[in-house]
N, C-alpha and C positions, 0 to 999 in steps of 0.2 A: 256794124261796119268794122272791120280789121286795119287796121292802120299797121303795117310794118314796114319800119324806117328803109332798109335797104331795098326790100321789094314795090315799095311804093313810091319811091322817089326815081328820079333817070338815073341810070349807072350806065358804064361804059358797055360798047356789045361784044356779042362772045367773043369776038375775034380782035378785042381791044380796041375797036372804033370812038373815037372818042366823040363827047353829046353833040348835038346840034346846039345852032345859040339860044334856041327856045329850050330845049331840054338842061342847059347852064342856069337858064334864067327860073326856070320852075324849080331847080335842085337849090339854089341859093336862097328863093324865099321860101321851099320848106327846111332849108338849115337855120333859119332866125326864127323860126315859130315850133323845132323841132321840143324843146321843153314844154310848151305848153298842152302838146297832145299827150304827154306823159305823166304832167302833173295837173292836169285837171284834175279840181278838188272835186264834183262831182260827177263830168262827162265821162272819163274814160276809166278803164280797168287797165293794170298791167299784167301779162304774161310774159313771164320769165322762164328761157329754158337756159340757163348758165352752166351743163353741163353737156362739153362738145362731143360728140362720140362721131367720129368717122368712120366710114363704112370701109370692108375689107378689102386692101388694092389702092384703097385712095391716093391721088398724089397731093402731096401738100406745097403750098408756094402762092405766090401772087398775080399768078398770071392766069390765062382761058382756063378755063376747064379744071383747076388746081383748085384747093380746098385751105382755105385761109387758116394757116394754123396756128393765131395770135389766140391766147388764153382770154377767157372770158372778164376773170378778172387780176387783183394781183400786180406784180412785178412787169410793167410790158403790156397790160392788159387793154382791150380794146376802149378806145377813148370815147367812145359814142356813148358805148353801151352803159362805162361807169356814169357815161351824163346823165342818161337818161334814167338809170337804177337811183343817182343823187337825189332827182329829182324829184321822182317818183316818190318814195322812201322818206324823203324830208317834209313831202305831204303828208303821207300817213304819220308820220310823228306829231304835226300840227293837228290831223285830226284825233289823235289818241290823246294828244295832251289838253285840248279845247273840249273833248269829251269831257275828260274826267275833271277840268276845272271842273264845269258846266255843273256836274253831275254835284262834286259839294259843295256846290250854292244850292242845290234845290232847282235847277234851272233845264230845261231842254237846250242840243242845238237848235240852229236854225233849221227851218224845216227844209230846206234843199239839202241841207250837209247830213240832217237823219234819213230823206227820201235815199239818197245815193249811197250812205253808211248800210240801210238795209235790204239794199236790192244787191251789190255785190261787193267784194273786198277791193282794198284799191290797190294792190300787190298779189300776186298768187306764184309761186315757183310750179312750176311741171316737169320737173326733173325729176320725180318720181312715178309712182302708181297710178297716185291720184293729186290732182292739183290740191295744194295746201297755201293757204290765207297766209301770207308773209304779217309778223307783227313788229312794230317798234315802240319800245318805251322810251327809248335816248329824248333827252333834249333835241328838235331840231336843229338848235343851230350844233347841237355836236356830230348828228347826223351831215347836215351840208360839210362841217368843216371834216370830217373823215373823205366825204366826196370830192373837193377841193384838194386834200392830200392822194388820193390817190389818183386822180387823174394828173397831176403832179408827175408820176412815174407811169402815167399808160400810154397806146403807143395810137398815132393818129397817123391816116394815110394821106389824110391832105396836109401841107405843109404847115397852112395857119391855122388849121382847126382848134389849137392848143389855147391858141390865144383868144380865138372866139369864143371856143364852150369857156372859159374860166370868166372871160366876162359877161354870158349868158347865165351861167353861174348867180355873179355878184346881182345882177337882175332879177332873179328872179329869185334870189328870196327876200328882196326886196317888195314885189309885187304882192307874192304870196302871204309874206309876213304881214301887210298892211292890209288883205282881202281879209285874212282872219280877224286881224281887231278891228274893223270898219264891222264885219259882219255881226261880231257879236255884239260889240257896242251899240249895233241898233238894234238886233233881238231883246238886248236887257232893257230897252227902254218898251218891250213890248207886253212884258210880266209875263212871258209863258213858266209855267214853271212843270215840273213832272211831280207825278201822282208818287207815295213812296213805295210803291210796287218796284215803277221803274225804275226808280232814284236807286236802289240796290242794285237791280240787276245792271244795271248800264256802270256805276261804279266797280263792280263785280268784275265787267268784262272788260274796263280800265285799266286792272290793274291783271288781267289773265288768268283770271279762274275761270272764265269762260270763254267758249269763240263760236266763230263761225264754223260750221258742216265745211269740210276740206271739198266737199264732191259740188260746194253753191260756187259753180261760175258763170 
């Protein structure tokens, strides 16, 4: 399943007709649950194409037919998207950081966060050749608070949008932070531990000496 935020939710029609009340009402409860299809620590993958290339002729502006020419990210930059890249992004730091605890205790993750760790990455840019596995070492919370600073200065088309994602935001990593120590807190009560095969390797790719195939999406 594809989930894309603006093509899967109601937008206005070509000709600027504005939603019906049911299409208000379905756009507003997917904007309260918009973070969570992004940061799913193990349902969802993200694709990232953060690099906008307009075709030849195109006209730019915000109206029918016109080609939105707000910067992806940055000074101005599209307020959604930095939500959803925060989001995103502030997961994979928890999971790269709950790895690599894990890994020098002697310990595995739990086995949903290693099932989803090995079936695909939680980040991928395609702004190239070929899709490439986004990594984070940062502290999450230094991760969220970069996100929190730049949506700060990006640019949102609905009026209160600003105010909503920042305290979707403070929510959620709230949620998130507590899924992670709830989940391992009761895996260590479970003694799984990793064989030292994999105790190397998996500390190994902790710390970036190794990764994932850029082409496993």
């Amino acid at each position: 399943v594809l989930f894309w935020d603006f093509a899967s939710l109601p937008q206005k029609g070509l000709n600027g007709e504005d939603k019906t009340e049911e299409e208000k009402a379905m756009f507003g409860r997917g904007l309260k649950v918009m973070g969570n299809f992004y940061a799913s620590i193990t349902g969802t993958s993200v694709i990232q194409q953060r690099s906008i290339d307009l075709p030849p002729g195109a006209t730019t502006g915000f109206g029918p037919g016109e080609y939105n020419p707000t910067p992806y990210e940055g000074e101005g930059g599209r307020g959604w998207c930095i939500f959803e890249q925060g989001v995103s992004m502030t997961v994979l730091a928890h999971l790269t950081a709950a790895e690599r605890q894990q890994a020098e205790k002697g310990k595995a993750l739990p086995e949903r966060f290693r099932r989803a760790q090995a079936s695909r990455a939680k980040v991928y840019d395609i702004a190239g050749d070929a899709p490439v596995a986004r990594e984070c070492s940062l502290p999450p919370r230094d991760v969220l608070d970069e996100a929190r600073r730049a949506i700060e200065k990006a640019r949102f088309t609905g009026k209160a949008d600003d105010v909503m994602v920042q305290q979707m935001l403070a929510e959620f990593e709230w949620i998130v932070g507590s899924t992670f120590e709830q989940a391992l807190e009761d895996h260590a009560t479970s003694g799984a531990t990793l064989p030292p095969s994999a105790r190397s390797t998996v500390a190994g790719t902790s710390r970036g000496e190794a990764s994932r195939p850029s082409s496993e999406v």
